[in-house]
Kinemage of the C-alpha trace (Angstrom):
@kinemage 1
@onewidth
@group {chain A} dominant
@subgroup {mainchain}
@vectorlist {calphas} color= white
{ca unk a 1} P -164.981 5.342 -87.123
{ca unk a 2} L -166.804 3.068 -85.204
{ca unk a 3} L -164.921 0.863 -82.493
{ca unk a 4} L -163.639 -2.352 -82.862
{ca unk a 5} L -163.118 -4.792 -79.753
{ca unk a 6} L -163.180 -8.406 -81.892
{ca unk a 7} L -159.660 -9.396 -83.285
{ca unk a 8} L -158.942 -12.433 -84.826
{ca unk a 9} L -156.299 -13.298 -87.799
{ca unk a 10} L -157.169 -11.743 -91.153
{ca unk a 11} L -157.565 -14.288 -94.230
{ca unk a 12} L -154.983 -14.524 -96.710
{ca unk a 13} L -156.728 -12.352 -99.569
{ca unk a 14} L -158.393 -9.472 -96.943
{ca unk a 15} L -158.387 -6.798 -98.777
{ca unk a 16} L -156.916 -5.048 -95.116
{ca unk a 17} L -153.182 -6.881 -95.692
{ca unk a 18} L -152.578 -4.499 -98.847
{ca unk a 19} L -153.899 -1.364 -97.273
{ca unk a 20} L -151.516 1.381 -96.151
{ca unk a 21} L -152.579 2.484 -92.700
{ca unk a 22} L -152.707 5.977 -91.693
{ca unk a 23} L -150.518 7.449 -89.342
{ca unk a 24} L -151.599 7.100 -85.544
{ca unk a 25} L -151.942 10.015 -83.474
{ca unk a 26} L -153.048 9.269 -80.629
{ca unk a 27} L -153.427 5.339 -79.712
{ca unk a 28} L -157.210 4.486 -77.967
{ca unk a 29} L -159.278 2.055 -76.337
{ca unk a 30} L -159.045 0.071 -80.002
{ca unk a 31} L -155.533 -0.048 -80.295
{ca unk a 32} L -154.966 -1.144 -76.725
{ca unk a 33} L -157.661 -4.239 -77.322
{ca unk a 34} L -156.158 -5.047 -80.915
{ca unk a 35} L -152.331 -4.562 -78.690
{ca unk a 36} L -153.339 -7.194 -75.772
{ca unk a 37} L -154.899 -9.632 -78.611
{ca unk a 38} L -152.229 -9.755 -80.723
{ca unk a 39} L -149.453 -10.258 -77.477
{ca unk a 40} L -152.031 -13.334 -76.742
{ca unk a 41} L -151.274 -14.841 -79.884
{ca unk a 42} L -147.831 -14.426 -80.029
{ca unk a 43} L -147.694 -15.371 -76.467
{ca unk a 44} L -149.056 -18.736 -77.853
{ca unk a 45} L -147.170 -18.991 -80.932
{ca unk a 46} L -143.992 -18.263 -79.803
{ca unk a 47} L -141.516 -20.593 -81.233
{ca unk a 48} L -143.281 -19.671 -84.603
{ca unk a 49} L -143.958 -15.876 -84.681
{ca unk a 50} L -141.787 -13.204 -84.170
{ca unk a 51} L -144.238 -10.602 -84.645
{ca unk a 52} L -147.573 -9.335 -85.922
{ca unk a 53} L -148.882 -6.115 -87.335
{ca unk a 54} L -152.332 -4.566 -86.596
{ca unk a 55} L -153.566 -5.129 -90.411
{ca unk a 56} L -152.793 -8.887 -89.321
{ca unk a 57} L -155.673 -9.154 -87.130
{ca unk a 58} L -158.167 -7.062 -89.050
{ca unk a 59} L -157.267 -3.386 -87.299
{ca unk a 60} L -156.762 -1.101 -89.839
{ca unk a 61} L -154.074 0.766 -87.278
{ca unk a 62} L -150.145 1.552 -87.754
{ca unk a 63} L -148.280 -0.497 -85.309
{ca unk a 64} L -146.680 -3.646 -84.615
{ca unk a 65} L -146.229 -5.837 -81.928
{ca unk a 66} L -143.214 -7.706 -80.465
{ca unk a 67} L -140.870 -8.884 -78.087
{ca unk a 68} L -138.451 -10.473 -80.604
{ca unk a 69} L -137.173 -7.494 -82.211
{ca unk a 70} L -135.615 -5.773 -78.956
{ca unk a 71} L -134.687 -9.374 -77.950
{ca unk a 72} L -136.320 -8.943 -74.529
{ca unk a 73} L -138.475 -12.546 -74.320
{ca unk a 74} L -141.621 -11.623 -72.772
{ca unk a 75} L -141.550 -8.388 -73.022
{ca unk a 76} L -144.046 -7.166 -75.766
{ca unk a 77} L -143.212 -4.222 -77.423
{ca unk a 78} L -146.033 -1.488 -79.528
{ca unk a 79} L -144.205 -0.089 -82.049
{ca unk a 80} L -146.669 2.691 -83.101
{ca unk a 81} L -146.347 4.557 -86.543
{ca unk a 82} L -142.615 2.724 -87.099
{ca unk a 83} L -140.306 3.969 -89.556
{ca unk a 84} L -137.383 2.307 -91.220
{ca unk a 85} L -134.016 3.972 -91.963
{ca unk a 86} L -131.210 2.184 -93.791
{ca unk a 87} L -127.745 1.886 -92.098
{ca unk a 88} L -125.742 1.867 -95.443
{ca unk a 89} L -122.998 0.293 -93.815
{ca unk a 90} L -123.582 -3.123 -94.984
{ca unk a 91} L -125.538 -4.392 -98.083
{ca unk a 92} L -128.702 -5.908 -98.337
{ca unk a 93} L -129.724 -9.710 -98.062
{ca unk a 94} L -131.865 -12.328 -99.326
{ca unk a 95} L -133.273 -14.887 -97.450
{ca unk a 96} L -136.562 -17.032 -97.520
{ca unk a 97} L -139.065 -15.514 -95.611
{ca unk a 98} L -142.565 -16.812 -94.585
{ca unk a 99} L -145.567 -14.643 -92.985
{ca unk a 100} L -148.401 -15.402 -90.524
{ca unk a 101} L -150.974 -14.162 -93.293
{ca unk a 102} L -149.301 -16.045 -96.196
{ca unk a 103} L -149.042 -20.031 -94.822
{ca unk a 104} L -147.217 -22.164 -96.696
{ca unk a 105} L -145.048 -19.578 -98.739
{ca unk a 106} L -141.342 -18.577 -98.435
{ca unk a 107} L -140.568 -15.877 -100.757
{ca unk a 108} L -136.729 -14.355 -101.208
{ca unk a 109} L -136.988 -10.902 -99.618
{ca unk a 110} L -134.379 -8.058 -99.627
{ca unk a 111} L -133.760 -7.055 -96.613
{ca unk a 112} L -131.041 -4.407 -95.093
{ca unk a 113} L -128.786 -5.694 -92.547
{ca unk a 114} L -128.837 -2.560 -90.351
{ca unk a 115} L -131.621 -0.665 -89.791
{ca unk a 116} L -132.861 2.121 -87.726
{ca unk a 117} L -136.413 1.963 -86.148
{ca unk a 118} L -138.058 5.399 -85.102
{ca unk a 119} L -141.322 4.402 -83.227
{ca unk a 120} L -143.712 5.417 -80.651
{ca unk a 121} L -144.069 3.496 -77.719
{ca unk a 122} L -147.822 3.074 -76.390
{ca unk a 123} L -146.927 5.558 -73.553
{ca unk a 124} L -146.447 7.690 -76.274
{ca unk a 125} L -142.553 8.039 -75.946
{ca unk a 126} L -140.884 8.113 -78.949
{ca unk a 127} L -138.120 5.881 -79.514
{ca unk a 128} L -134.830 4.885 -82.312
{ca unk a 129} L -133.125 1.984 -81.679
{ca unk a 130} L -130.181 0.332 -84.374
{ca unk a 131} L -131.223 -3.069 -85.175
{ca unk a 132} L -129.180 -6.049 -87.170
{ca unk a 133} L -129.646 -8.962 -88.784
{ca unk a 134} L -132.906 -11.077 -87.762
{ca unk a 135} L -134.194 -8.317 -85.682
{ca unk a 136} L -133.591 -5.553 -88.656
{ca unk a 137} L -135.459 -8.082 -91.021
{ca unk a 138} L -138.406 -8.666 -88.293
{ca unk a 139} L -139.114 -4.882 -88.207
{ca unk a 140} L -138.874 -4.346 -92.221
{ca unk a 141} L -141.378 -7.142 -92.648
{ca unk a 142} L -143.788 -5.682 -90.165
{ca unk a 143} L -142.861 -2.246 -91.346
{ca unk a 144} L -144.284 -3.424 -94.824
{ca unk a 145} L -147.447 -4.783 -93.580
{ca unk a 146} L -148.275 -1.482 -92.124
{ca unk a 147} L -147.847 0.386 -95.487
{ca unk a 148} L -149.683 -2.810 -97.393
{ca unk a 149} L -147.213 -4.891 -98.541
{ca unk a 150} L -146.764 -8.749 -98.662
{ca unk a 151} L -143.948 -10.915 -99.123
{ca unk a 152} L -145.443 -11.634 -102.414
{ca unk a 153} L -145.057 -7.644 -103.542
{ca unk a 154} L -141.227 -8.301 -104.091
{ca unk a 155} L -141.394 -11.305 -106.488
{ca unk a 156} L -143.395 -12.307 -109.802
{ca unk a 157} L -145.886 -15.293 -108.895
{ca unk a 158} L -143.947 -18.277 -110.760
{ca unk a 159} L -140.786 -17.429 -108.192
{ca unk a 160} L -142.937 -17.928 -105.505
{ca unk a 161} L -141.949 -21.024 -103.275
{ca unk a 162} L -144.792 -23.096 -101.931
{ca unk a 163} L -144.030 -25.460 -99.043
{ca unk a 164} L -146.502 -28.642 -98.760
């Protein structure tokens, strides 16, 4: 695989957005460049973006990248090879959601309320932390752009909702 040091957002129809990534073992010189581009642009996107996966930004890599979803402002998480378990304690949701990749869609997206995240820190530490609400839906969108899917996987095209 030959190294990548370019980043820049990924067009709507990339053929990299549907793409499951492989599983990351052991994070390198790539995934630290695609990590410190991707806190750039959420650094100047903030009241916008909550988050952005690797596929996002053209790195075919399994990780994410935020400081929303441990609500520590600033503070930009790597959430290598994350994993989603359902709390079954509460039931699902459905609220409009949009997506960096997808502008000017909102889409209805079910979404557990509680959620555990197993991840692997940069550092290499691996982590589980219980998340609710808009930080459990944060981490099950970015979740699904690591293993491919859009927004647009969970509804037929004529329920889509297209904002001017």
């Amino acid at each position: 695989m030959q190294l990548k040091l370019e980043y820049s957002l990924v067009k709507p129809k990339d053929p990299i957005l549907c793409q499951k990534t492989p599983r990351l073992t052991k994070p390198g010189l790539e995934t630290i460049m695609a990590y410190e581009f991707m806190v750039e642009l959420l650094k100047k996107n903030t009241q916008r973006w909550l988050a952005l996966a690797a596929p996002q930004v053209g790195c075919p890599q399994r990780f994410f990248v935020s400081d929303f979803v441990l609500l520590q402002p600033g503070n930009y998480e790597c959430f290598i090879n994350p994993r989603i378990e359902r709390v079954p304690t509460r039931p699902s949701w459905y609220k409009e959601e949009s997506c960096v990749s997808l502008p000017n869609i909102k889409v209805r997206v079910p979404r557990w309320r509680e959620v555990g995240l197993f991840y692997t820190t940069l550092t290499g530490v691996d982590k589980w932390v219980h998340l609710q609400d808009m930080q459990a839906r944060c981490a099950q969108h970015e979740t699904d752009h690591v293993n491919g899917k859009l927004i647009t996987d969970y509804v037929e095209p004529r329920s889509l909702i297209e904002i001017a």
